[in-house]
C-alpha positions as CSV (number, residue, x, y, z in Angstrom):
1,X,-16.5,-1.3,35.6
2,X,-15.6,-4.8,34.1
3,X,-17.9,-6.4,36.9
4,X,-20.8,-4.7,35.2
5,X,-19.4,-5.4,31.7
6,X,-19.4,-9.7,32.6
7,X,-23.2,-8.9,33.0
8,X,-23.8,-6.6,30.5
9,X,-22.7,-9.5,28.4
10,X,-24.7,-12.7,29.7
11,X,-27.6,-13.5,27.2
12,X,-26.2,-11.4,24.6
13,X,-27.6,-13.8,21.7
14,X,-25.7,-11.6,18.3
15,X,-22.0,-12.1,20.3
16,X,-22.8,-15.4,21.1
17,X,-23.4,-15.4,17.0
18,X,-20.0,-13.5,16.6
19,X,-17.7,-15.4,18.4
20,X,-18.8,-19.0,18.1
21,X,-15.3,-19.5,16.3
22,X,-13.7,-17.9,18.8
23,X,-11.3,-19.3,21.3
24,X,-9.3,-16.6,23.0
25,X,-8.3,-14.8,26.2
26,X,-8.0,-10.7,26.5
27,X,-6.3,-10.2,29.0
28,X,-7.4,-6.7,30.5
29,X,-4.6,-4.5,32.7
30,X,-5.9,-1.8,34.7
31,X,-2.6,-1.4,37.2
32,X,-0.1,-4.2,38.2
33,X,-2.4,-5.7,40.5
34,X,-5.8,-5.0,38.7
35,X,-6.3,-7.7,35.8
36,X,-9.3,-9.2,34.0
37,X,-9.5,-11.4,31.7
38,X,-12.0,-11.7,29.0
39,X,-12.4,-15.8,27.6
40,X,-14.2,-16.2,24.8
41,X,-14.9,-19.7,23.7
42,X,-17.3,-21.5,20.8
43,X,-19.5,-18.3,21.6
44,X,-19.6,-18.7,25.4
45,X,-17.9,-15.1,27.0
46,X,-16.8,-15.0,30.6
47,X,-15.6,-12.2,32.8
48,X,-13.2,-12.8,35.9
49,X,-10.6,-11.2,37.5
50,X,-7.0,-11.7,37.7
51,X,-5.2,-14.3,34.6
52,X,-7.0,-17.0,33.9
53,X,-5.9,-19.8,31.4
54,X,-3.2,-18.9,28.4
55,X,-3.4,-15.3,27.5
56,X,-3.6,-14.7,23.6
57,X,-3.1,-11.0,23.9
58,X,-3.3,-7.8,26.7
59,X,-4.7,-4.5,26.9
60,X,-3.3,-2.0,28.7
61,X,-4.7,1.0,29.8
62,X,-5.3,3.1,33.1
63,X,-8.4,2.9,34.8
64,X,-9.3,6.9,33.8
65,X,-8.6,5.9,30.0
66,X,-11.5,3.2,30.6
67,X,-13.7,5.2,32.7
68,X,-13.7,7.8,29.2
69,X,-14.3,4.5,26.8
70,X,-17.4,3.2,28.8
71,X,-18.9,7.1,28.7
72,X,-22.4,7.6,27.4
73,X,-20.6,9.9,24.7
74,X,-16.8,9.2,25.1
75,X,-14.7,12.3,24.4
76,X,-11.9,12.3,21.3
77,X,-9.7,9.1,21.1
78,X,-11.7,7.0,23.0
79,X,-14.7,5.8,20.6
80,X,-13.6,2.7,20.3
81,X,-10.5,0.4,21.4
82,X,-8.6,0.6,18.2
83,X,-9.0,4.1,18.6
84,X,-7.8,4.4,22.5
85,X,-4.6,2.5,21.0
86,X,-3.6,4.9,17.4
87,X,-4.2,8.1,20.3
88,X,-1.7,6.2,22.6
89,X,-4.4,5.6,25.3
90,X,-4.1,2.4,25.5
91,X,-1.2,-0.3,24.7
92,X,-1.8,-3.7,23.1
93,X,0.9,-7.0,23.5
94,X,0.8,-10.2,22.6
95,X,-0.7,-12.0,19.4
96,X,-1.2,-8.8,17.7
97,X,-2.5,-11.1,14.8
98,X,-5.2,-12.6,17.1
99,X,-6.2,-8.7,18.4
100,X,-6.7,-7.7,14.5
101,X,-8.6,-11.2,13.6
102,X,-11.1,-10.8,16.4
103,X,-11.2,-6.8,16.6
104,X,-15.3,-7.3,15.3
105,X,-15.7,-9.5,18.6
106,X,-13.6,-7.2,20.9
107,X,-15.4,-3.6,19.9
108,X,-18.8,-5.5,20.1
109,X,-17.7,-6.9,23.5
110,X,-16.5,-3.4,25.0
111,X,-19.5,-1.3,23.6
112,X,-21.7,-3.4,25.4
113,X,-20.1,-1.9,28.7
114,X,-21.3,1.1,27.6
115,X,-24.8,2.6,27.8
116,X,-27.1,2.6,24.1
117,X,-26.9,6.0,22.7
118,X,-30.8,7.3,22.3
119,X,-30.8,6.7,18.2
120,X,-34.1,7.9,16.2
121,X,-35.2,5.1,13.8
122,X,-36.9,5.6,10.9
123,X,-40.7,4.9,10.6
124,X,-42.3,2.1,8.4
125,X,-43.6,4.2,5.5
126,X,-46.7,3.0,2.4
127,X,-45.4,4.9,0.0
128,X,-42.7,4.4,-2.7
129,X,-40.2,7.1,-3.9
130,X,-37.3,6.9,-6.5
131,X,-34.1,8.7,-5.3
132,X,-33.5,11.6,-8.4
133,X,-30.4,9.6,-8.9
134,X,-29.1,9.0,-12.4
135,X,-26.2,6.0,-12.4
136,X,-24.7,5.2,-15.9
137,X,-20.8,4.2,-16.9
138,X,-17.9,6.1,-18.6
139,X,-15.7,4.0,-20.9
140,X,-12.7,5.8,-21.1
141,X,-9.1,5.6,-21.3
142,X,-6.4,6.4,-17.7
143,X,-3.4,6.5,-18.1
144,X,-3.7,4.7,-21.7
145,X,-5.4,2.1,-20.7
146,X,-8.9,1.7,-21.3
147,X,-11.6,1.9,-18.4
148,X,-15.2,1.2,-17.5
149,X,-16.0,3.8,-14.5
150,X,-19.5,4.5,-12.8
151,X,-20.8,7.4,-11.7
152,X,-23.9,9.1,-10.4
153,X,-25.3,12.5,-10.4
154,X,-28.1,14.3,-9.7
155,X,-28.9,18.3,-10.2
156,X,-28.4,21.2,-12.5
157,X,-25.4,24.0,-12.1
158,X,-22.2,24.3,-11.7
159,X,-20.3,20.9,-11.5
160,X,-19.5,19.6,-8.2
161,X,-17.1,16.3,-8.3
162,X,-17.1,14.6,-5.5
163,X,-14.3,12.2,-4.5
164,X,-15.0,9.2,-1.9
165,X,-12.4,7.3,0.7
166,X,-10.2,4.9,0.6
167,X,-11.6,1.3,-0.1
168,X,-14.9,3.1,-0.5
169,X,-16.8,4.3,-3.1
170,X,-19.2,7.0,-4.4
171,X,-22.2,5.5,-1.7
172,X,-20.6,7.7,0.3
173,X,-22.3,10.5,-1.3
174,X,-25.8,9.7,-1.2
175,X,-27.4,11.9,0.5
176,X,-25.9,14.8,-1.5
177,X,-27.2,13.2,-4.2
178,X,-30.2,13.5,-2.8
179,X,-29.8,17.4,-1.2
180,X,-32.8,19.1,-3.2
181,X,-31.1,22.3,-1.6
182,X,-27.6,21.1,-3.5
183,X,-29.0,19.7,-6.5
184,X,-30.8,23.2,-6.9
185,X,-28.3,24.8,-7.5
186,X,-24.8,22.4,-8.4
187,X,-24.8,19.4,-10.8
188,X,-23.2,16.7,-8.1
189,X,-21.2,13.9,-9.5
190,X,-20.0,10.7,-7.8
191,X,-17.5,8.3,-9.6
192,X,-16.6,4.9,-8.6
193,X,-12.5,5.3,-8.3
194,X,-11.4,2.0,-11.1
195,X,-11.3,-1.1,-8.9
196,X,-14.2,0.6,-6.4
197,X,-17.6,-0.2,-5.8
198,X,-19.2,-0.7,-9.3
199,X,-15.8,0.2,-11.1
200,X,-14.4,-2.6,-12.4
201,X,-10.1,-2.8,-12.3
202,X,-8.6,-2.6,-16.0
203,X,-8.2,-5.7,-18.0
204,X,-5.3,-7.6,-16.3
205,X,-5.2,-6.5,-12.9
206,X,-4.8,-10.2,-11.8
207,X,-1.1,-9.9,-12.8
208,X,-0.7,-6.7,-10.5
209,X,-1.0,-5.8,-7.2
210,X,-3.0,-2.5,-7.2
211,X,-1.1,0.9,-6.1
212,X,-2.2,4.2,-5.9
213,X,0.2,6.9,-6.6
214,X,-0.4,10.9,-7.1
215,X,0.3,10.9,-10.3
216,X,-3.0,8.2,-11.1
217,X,-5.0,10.1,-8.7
218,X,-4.1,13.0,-10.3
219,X,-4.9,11.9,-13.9
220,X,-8.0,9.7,-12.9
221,X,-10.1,12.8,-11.6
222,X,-8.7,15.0,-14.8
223,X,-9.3,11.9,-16.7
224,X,-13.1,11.9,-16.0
225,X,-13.4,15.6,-16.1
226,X,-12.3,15.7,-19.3
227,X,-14.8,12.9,-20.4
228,X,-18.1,14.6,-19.2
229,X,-16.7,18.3,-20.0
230,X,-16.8,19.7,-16.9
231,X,-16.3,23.2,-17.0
232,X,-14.7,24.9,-14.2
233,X,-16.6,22.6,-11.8
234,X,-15.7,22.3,-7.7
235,X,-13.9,19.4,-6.6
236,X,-14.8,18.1,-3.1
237,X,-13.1,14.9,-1.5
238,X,-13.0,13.1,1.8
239,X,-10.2,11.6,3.1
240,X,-7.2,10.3,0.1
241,X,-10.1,12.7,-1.7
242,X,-9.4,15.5,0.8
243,X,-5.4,15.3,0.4
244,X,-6.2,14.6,-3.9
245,X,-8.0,18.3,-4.0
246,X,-4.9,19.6,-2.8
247,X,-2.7,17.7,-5.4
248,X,-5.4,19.1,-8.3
249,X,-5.4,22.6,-7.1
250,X,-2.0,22.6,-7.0
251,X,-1.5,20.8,-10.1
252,X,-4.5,22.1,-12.4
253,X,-6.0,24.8,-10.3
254,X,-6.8,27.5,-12.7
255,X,-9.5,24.5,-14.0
256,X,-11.4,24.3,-10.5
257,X,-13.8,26.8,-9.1
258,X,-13.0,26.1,-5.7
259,X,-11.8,22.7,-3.9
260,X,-13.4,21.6,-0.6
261,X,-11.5,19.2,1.5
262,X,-13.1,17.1,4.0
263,X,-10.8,15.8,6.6
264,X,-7.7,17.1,4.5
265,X,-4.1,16.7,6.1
266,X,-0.5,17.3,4.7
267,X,0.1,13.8,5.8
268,X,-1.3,10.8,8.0
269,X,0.5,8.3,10.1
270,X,-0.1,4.8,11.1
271,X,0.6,3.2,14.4
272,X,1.2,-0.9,15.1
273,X,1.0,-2.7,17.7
274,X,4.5,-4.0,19.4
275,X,6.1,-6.4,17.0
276,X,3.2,-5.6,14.4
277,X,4.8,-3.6,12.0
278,X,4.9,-5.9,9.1
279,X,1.5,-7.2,10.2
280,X,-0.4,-6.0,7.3
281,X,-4.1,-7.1,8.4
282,X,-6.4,-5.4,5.5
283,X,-4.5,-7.4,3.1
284,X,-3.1,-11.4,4.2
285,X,-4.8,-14.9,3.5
286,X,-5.5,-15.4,6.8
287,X,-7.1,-12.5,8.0
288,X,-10.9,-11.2,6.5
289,X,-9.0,-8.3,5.3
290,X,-12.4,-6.2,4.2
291,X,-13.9,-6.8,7.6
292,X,-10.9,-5.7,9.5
293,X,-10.5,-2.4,7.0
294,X,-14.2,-1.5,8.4
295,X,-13.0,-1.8,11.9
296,X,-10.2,0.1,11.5
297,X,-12.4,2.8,10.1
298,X,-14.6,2.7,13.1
299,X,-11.9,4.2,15.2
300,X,-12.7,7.2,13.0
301,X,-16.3,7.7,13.3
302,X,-17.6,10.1,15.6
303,X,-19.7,8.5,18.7
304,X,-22.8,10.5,17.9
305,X,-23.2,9.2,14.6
306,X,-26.7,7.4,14.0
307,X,-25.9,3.5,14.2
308,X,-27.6,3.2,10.3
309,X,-25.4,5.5,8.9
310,X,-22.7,4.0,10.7
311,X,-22.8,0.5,9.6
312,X,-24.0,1.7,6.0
313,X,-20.6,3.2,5.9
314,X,-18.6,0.6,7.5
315,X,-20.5,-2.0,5.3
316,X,-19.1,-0.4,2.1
317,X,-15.5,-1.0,3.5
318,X,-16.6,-5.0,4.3
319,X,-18.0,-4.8,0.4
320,X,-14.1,-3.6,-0.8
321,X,-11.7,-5.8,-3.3
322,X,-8.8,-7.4,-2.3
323,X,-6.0,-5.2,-1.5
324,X,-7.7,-2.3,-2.9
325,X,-7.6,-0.2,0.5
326,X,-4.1,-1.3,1.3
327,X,-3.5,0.3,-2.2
328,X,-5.1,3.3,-1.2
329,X,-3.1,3.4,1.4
330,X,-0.2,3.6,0.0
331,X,-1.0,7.4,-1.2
332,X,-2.4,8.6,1.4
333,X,0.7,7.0,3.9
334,X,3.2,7.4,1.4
335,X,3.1,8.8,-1.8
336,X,0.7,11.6,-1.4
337,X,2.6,13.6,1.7
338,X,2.9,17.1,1.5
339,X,5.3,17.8,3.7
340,X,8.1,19.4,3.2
341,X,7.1,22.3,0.9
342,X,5.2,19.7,-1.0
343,X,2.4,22.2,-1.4
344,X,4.5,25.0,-2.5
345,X,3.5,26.9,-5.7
346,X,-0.4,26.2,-4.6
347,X,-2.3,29.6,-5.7
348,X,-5.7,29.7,-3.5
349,X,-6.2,32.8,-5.1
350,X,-7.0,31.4,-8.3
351,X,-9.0,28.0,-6.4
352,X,-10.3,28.9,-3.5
353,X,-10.0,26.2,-0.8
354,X,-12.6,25.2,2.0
355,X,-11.7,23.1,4.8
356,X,-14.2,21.3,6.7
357,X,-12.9,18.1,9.1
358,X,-14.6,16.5,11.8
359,X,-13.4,17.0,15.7
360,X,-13.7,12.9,16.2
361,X,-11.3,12.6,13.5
362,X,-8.0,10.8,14.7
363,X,-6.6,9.9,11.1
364,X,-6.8,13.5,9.6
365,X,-7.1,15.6,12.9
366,X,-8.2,19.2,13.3
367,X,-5.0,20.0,14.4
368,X,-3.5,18.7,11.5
369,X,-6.4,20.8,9.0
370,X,-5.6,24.0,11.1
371,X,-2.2,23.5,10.3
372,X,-2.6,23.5,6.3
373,X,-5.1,26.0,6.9
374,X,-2.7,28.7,8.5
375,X,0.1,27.2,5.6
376,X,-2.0,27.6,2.4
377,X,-4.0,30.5,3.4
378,X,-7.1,28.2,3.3
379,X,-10.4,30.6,2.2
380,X,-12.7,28.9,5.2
381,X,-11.5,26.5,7.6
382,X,-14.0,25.2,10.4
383,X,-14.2,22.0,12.7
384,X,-17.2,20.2,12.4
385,X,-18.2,18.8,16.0
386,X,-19.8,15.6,16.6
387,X,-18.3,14.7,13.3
388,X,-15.9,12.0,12.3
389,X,-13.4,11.1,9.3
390,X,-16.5,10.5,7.2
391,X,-18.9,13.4,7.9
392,X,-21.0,13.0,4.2
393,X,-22.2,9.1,4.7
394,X,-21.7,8.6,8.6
395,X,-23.7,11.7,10.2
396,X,-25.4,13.6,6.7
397,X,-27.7,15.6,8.6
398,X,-25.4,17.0,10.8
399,X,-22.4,17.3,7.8
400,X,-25.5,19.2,6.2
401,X,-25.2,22.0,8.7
402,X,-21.8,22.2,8.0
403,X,-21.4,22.0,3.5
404,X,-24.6,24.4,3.0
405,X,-22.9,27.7,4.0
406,X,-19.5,26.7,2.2
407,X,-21.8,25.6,-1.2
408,X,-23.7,29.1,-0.7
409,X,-20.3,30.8,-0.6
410,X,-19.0,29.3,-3.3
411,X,-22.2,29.4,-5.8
412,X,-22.1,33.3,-5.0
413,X,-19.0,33.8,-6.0
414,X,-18.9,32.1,-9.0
């Protein structure tokens, strides 16, 4: 397989563009006596077997766990390297540094081993439309401190508030926005989280370092809801938003008409590589900390996904503040786990809960929904296939399939 990978790679003209900087060798380990190793240097990329020249780092995995990566559609955990390696497919030693500062080279060099999924793109159109988007800002005050927050929205009815990923922001949403089938019948709103997309951080966040906690999740969302007198609207978050629906239904539920968690988990665990603990990558002067955050997200994103809505959704990760996402991160690692009894006292009979989260998912997995599912006695719990951590922004036709039924549900009840 890495025979046809050295000529999958000859003339590739955008690597050549991605690793002109480069000077590095992967070394690839199959078994004990089946070794490649990748060079890259000043954008040239060679392929030969055995060790060649001074190896930066290695990558371990068995020749079964590679024959599932280089798959036209690889199955669960094997999408993409990263993703091999946080599913313990694959093992990475070495200058763990070096595999983080080149992981936009390495993916690009691996998925070219593996044939082009058939992708459908768009046809040049004359015409000129206006998305039925209204964007304007919300000064307002969190946690006494006053704030300047975006949002969007689109459509009449009941309120739907929408909450976007870590190191993300409310572009996730877009084609909800969008949804003349939603907006027909739900008032969707989108807000920029403070420090996220067109958010800007409160005045003196250059003498911080930025940490999200429950407690200013908790009173960010009730913060804006109060501002734009929601009544009784339906909260819906992806990801930190899927585990902060369970923190407001639990907290405020009797002022939500239902909460809908996409991708929601009790808790979420990272892995490192060996000796990587303390490695920090998303968030170090040496390292292109937004670029690397997208990366990481790729791992996450289902294999199916159109390659547009793909890189539109990685692209908002490369467009991410400094150390925002590692904030982020810090709820949804840390602070926000629910473990524990940590949901105890949540009434789903007063808000409803709909769980929706997507099979390629290896952050917040399906086993991991099922299992608050069966604990909170969830109202609708379903795994989304060909789906990934961010089902609204990286596959919205096929997430459509899946939020329709659970919007139609809830609008009848209400």
């Amino acid at each position: 397989m890495f025979q046809k990978l050295s000529s999958a790679l000859a003339g590739n003209q955008n690597l050549a563009w991605l690793t002109q900087f480069g000077d590095l060798a992967i070394v690839v380990e199959v078994t004990a006596d089946s070794l490649w190793t990748i060079a890259v240097s000043n954008g040239a990329i060679t392929v030969t077997e055995g060790v060649t020249g001074a190896e930066t780092f290695r990558l371990t995995a068995t020749r079964e766990a590679w024959a599932k990566f280089f798959a036209p559609v690889p199955p669960v955990g094997f999408q993409t390297v990263y993703g091999m390696f946080i599913t313990y497919n694959l093992e990475i030693s070495g200058d763990s540094l070096s595999f983080y500062r080149n992981l936009r080279s390495l993916e690009a060099i691996f998925a070219v081993g593996r044939p082009a999924p058939s992708q459908v793109i768009p046809a040049p159109s004359d015409s000129v439309s206006i998305d039925p988007i209204v964007g304007r800002y919300l000064r307002l005050d969190i946690e006494g401190r006053p704030h300047r927050v975006y949002f969007e929205e689109a459509g009449t009815g009941i309120p739907l508030l929408c909450l976007h990923t870590a190191g993300s922001d409310g572009r996730q949403y877009r084609e909800l926005l969008n949804d003349p089938a939603i907006t027909g019948r739900y008032r969707v709103i989108v807000f920029d989280m403070p420090s996220h997309g067109k958010s800007s951080p409160p005045a003196g966040f250059q003498n911080e370092l930025y940490v999200l906690t429950t407690d200013r999740y908790v009173e960010t969302v009730m913060a804006v809801k109060r501002a734009l007198g929601l009544e009784k609207p339906v909260v819906m978050g992806c990801s930190i938003g899927g585990r902060a629906v369970l923190h407001l239904a639990l907290r405020h539920g009797d002022e939500f008409r239902a909460a809908v968690g996409l991708q929601s988990a009790l808790y979420a665990e990272l892995r490192a590589p060996e000796g990587g603990e303390n490695l920090n990558p998303v968030y170090r002067p040496d390292t292109n900390g937004a670029e690397v955050g997208a990366l990481l997200c790729a791992s996450l994103i289902a294999p199916q996904s159109p390659d547009a809505d793909r890189w539109e959704t990685l692209w908002h990760y490369m467009q991410g503040g400094p150390g925002v996402f590692m904030g982020d991160l810090h709820y949804y690692f840390v602070d926000g786990d629910l473990r524990n009894g940590g949901l105890r006292g949540l009434d789903t009979s007063k808000c409803p809960l709909y769980l929706l989260t997507g099979e390629y998912d290896l952050s917040a997995t399906p086993a991991q929904t099922l299992e608050l599912a069966r604990e909170v006695k969830a109202e609708h719990v379903e795994i989304m296939a060909g789906l990934g951590h961010f089902p609204m922004s990286e596959n919205p036709a096929q997430f459509r399939t899946y939020i329709l039924p659970v919007l139609e549900r809830i609008h009848a009840a209400a």
